[in-house]
N, C-alpha and C positions, 0 to 999 in steps of 0.2 A: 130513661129507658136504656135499656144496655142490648145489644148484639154479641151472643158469646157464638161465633164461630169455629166445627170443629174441622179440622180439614183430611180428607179423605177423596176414592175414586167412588165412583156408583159402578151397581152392578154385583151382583152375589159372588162373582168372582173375585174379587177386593176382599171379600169382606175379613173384617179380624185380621189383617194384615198388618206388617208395621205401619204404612204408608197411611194406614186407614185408625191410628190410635184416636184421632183426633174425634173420629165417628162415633168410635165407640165412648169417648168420656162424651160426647153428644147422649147415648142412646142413656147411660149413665145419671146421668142430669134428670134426663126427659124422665126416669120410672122414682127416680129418687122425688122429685118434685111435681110427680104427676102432670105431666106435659107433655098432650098427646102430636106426637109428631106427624100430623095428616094436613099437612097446608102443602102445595107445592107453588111455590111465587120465588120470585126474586133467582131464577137458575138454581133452586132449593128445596130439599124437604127440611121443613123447618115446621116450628110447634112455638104459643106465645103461651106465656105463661108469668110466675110468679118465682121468685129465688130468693127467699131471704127477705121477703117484702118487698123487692126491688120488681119491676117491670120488667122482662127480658123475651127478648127472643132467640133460641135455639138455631141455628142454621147449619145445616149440611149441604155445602156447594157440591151438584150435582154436574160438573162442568169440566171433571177429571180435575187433579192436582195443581196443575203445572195453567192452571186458568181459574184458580181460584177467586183472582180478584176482581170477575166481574161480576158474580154471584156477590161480592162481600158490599161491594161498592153499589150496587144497583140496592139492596139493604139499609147501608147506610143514607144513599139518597133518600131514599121513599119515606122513611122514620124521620129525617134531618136529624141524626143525631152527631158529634162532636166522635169522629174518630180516638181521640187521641184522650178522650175521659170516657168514653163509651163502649166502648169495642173489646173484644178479648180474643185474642185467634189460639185456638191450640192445636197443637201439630206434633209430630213425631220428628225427631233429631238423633240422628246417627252418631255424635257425637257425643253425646252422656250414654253411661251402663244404662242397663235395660231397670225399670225401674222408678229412674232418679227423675226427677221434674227441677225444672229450672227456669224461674218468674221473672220477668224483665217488662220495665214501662213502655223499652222502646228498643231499637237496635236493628242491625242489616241484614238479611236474610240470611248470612251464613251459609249459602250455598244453597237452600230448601228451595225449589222454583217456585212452590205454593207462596210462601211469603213473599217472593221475589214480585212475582205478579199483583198478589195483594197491594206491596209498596207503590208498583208502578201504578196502580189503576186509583189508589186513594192519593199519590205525591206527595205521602207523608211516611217516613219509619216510626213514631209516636203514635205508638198504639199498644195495650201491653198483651203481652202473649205468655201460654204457656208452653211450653215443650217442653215433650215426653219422651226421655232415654230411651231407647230401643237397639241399643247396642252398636259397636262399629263392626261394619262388614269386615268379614276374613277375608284375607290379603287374596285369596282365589276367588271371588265372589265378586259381580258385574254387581254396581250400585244398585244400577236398577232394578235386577234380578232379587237382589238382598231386601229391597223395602218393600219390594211388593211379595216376599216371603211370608210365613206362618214362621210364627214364634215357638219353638222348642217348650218342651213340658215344664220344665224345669226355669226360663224364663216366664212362658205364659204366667206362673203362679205370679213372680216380681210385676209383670204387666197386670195384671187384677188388681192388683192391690193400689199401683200407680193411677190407673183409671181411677178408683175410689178416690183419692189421695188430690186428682186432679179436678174432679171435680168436687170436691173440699174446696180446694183453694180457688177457682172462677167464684164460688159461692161468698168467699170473705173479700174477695176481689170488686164483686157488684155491692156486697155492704160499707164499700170506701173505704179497705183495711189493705192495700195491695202489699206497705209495705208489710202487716204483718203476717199475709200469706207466703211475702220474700224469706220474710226472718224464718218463718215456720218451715214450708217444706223446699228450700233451696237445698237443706240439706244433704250430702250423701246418703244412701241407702247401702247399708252394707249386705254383702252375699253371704 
């Protein structure tokens, strides 16, 4: 069984925000694979389902961002699944163009407090994630103000497409292909 984690704020206020891409390659998944997301357990709205023949459960930590990993971890407990063959977190990264997805087995939070928390509350970074470019804040723009922004017309479309794209690759991810969802969509996305 797999936990695909997508990380976001709760609350209609969030919603569609950069902060919250993670939600939407969730909502993404859940209509692509028919997985109805009406459970609320684990600090979550969350839907079990099927991806590819695999087992999987959906989760949307409802515990704001920056506390992500008790919702992921109270998950992983319950299931006893294997963090680090099981898990998939995806999350939005200021550091890739808007867009651009970039697949990793394992690695440090790179500044994200969601994963930072994640790490802390599972005491492993071996777990694979995706993250989805969403652009670097303009040099006048408070971080925090920038991810919890709405994406420009003209990005939202590169963000459509990346949500499809992202979950594409959690999909080849839980058929035991990570690396070649790495080879496949690590690539740039050109503008």
């Amino acid at each position: 069984m797999y936990i695909i984690a997508g990380l976001g704020n709760p609350t209609k206020k969030y919603q569609h925000t950069r902060h919250n891409i993670g939600f939407d390659v969730m909502d993404c998944m859940a209509e692509k694979y028919h997985i109805e997301m009406n459970q609320k357990k684990h600090k979550a709205v969350c839907g079990a389902g099927y991806v590819e023949g695999q087992k999987v459960l959906l989760l949307k930590p409802q515990t704001f961002m920056n506390l992500s990993g008790a919702s992921v971890r109270e998950a992983v407990d319950f299931y006893k699944i294997d963090p680090t063959r099981e898990l998939i977190v995806i999350y939005d990264d200021v550091n890739l163009d808007p867009g651009n997805l970039r697949i990793r087995k394992k690695g440090s939070a790179g500044g994200h407090n969601g994963i930072k928390d994640i790490i802390e509350k599972l005491g492993t970074q071996e777990f694979s994630r995706i993250r989805v470019g969403v652009g670097e804040k303009p040099a006048q723009f408070d971080l925090a103000d920038y991810v919890l922004g709405h994406f420009d017309k003209e990005d939202r479309a590169l963000i459509e497409e990346a949500i499809g794209r992202a979950a594409q690759a959690a999909a080849m991810m839980v058929r035991g292909d990570t690396e070649g969802a790495m080879n496949i969509y690590n690539k740039k996305v050109e503008r």
